[in-house]
C-alpha positions in Angstrom: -24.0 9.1 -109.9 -20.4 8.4 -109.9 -18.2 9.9 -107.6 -14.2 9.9 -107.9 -12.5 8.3 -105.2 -9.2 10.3 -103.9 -7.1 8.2 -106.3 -8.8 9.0 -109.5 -10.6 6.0 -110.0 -14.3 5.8 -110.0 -16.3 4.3 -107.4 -18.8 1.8 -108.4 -22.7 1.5 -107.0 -23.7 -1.2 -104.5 -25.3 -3.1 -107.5 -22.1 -3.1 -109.1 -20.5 -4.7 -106.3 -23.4 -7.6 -106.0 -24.9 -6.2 -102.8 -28.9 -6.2 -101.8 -30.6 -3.9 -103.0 -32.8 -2.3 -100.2 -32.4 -2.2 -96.7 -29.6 -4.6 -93.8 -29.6 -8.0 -94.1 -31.9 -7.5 -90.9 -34.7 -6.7 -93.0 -34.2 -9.5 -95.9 -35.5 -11.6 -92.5 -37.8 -9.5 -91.5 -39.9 -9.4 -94.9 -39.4 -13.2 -95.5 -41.8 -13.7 -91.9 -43.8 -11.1 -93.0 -44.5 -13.0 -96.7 -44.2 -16.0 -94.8 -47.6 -14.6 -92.8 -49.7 -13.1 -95.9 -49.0 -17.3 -97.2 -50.9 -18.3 -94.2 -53.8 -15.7 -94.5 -54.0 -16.3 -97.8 -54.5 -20.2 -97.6 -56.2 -19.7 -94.8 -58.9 -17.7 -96.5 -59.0 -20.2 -99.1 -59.8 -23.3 -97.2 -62.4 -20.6 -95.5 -64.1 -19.9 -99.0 -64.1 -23.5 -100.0 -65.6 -24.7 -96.9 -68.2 -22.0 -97.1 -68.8 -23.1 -100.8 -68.6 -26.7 -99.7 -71.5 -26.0 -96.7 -74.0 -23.8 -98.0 -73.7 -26.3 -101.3 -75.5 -28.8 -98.5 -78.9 -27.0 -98.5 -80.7 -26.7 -95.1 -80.2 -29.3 -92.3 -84.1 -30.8 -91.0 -84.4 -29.5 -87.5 -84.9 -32.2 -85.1 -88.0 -33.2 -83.4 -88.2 -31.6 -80.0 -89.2 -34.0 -77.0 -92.5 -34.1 -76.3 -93.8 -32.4 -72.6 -93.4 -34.3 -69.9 -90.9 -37.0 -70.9 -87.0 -36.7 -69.6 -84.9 -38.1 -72.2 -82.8 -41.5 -70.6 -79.2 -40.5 -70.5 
């Protein structure tokens, strides 16, 4: 909407004038950390899947032999 400014010329938007579109420059910080954050989780769930993938691609790991009664391992 254009509204006229007291000496009959028309004022222009914010976008006209090359200014952010939403919110203080506060914010432009403020949502950089927060995409800055959902980068991390997201890699992070990533390396999470492909280690899963990576581990259960192994098969089962043989159990080891328990010691037999009696005996105390040497340390």
């Amino acid at each position: 909407m254009v509204r006229p400014v007291t000496d009959g010329a028309a004022k222009k938007h914010r976008h006209d004038l090359g200014q952010e579109d939403h919110g203080p420059v506060l914010a432009a910080g403020t949502t950089r950390g927060i995409q800055g954050l959902l980068g991390l989780w997201i890699a992070g769930t990533l390396i999470a899947l492909v280690w899963a993938m990576v581990d259960a691609g192994r098969g089962p790991v043989p159990a080891r032999k328990a010691p037999a009664a009696g005996l105390i391992e040497p340390r």
